[in-house]
C-alpha positions as CSV (number, residue, x, y, z in Angstrom):
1,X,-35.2,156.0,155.9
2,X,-34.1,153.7,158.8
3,X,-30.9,153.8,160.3
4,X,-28.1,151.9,159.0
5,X,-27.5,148.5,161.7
6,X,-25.0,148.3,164.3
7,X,-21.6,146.2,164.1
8,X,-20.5,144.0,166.0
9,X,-17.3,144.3,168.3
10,X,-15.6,140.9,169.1
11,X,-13.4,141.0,171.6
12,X,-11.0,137.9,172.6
13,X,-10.3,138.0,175.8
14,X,-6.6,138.7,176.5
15,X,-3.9,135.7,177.5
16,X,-4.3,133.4,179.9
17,X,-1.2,130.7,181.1
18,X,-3.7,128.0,178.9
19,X,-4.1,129.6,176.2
20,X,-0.3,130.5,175.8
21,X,0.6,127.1,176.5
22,X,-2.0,125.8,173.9
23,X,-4.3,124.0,175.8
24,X,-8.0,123.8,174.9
25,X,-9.6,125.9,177.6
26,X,-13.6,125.6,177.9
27,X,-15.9,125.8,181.3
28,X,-11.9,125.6,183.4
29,X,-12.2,129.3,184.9
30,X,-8.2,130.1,184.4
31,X,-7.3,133.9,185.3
32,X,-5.5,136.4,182.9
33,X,-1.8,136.3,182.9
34,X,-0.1,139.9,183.7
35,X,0.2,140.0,180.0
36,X,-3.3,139.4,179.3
37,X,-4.6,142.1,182.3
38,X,-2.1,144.6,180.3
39,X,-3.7,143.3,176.8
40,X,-7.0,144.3,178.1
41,X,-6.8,147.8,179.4
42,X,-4.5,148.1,175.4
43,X,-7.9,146.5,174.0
44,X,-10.5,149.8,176.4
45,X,-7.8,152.6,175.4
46,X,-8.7,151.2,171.7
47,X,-12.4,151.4,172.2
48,X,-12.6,154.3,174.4
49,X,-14.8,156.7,172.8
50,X,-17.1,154.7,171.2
51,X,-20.8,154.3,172.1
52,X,-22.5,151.2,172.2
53,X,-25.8,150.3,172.9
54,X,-25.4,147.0,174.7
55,X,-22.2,144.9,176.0
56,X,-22.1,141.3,176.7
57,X,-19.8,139.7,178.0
58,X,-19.3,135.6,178.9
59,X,-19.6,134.7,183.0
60,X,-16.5,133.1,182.8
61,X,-13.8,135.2,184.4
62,X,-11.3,135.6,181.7
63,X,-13.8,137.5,179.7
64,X,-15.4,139.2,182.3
65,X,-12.1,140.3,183.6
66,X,-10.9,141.3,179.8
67,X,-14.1,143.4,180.0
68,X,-13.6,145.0,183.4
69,X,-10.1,146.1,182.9
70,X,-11.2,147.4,178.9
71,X,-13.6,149.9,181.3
72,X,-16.9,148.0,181.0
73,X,-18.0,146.7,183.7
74,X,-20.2,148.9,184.6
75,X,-23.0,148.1,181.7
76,X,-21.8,145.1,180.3
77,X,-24.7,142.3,181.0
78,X,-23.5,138.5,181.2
79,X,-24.5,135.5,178.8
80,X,-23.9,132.1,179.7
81,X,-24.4,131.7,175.7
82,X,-21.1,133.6,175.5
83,X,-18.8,130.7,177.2
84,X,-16.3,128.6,175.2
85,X,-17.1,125.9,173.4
86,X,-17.2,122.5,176.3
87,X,-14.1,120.7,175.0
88,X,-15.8,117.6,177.6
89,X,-12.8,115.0,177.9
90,X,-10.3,116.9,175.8
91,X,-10.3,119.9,178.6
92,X,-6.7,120.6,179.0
93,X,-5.2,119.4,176.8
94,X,-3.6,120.2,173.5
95,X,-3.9,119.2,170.1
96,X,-0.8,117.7,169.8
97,X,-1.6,115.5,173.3
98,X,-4.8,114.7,171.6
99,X,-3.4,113.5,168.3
100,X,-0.9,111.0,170.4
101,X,-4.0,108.7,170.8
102,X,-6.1,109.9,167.8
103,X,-3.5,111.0,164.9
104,X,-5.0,113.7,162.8
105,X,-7.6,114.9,164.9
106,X,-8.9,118.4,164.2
107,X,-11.6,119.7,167.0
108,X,-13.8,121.2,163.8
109,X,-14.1,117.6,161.9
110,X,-13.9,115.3,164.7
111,X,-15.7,117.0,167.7
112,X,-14.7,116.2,171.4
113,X,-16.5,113.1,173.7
114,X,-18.2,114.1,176.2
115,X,-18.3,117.8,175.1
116,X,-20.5,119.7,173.0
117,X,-20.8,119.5,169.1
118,X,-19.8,122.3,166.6
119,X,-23.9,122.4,165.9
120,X,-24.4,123.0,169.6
121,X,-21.9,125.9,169.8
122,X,-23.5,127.2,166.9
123,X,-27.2,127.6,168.3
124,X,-25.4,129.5,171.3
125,X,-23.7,131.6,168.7
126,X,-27.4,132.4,166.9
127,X,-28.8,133.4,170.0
128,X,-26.3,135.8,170.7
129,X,-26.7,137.0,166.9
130,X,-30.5,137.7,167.5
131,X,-29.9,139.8,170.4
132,X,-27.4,141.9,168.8
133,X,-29.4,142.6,165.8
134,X,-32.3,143.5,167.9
135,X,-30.2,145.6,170.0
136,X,-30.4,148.8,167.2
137,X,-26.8,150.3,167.3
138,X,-22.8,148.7,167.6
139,X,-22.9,146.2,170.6
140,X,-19.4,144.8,171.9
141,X,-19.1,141.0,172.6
142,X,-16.4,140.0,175.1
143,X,-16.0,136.3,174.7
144,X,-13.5,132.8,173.8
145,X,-11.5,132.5,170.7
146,X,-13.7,129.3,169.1
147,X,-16.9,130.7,170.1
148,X,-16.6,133.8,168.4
149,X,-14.8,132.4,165.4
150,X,-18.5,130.2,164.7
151,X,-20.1,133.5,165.6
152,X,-18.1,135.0,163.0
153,X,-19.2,132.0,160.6
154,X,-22.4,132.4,161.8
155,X,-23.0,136.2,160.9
156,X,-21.9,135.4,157.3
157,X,-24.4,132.5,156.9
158,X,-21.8,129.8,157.1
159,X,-22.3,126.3,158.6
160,X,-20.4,126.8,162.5
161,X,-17.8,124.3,161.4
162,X,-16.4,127.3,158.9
163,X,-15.6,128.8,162.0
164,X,-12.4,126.8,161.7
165,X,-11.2,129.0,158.5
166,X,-10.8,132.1,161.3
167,X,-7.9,132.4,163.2
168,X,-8.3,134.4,166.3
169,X,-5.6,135.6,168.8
170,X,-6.2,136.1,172.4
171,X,-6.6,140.1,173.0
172,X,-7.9,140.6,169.4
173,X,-10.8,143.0,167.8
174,X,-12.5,142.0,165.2
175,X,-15.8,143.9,163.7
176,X,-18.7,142.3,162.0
177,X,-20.8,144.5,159.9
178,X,-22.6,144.9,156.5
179,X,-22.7,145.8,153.6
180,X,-25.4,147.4,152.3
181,X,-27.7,144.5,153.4
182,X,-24.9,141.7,153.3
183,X,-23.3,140.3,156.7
184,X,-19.7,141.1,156.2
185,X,-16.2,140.8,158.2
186,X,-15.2,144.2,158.6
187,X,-12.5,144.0,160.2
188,X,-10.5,140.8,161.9
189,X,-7.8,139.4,164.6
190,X,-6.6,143.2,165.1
191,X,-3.9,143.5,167.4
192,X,-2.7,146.8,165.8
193,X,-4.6,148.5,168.8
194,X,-0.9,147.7,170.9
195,X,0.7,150.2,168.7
196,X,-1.5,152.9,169.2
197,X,-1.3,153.9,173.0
């Protein structure tokens, strides 16, 4: 009998002063806040104890850094496949400064110029997929909130646009799994890890 497959950690990496503020942050490299360096050793004493067989993490530094300070460092390995979707013109800014020149945009219906399309994100978000599943055991994924909400997507066998039905909060956990031989959600946008210190 084979062993059962490994689940999938998703990490969020913790808050940056972007992300509170709202702003769609892509390929910008914008530091942790206090808050978010704090988040992230919260989010390692929450997965301290548990083995996994591979870590990835994104290059850029807010994830990198959420991984560091969570106690991985040492063997997480870096995936450019793992950055945030390229938001190309609409870098910066936030939806509601978007939708003063183009009322009722959504990012998931209506893409960004000069960025990259949901689609795009998506075949990032497979080839992180395949890797994991090869990888025989739970494997951690420190990464951006709307790349691993089409991850999550993804996993279940949804078009990446569904993506846009998960919410995720900065310094969240969320587990993808199975069951029995189904892709399930397993657990998602947990932030009850701040209550158990």
């Amino acid at each position: 009998m084979s062993a059962a497959p490994g689940e999938l950690y998703l990490v969020r990496h913790g808050e940056t002063e972007w992300s509170h503020d709202g702003r769609h942050t892509g390929r910008t490299d914008i530091p942790l806040t206090p808050r978010g360096r704090h988040e992230a050793e919260l989010v390692g004493r929450y997965l301290t104890g548990h083995r996994f067989v591979l870590v990835l993490t994104s290059p850029l530094a807010r994830a990198a850094e959420t991984c560091r300070l969570a106690g991985f460092a040492g063997v997480a390995l870096e995936r450019a496949d793992l950055r945030e979707w390229d938001y190309g013109e609409y870098e910066g800014r936030t939806t509601s400064e978007i939708r003063e020149e183009r009322p009722g945009w959504t990012l998931w219906r209506d893409g960004v110029p000069g960025g990259e399309s949901v689609e795009e994100v998506g075949s990032r978000a497979d080839a992180v997929i395949a890797e994991a599943r090869a990888a025989g055991g739970d494997v951690a994924l420190f990464a951006h909130g709307h790349l691993l909400r089409i991850l999550a997507a993804r996993w279940l066998g949804l078009p990446a646009r569904d993506g846009a039905l998960l919410a995720l909060d900065p310094a969240t956990v969320s587990i993808l799994g199975y069951e029995r031989e189904t892709s399930v959600v397993r657990l998602w946008n947990d932030s009850g890890w701040c209550t158990r210190r």
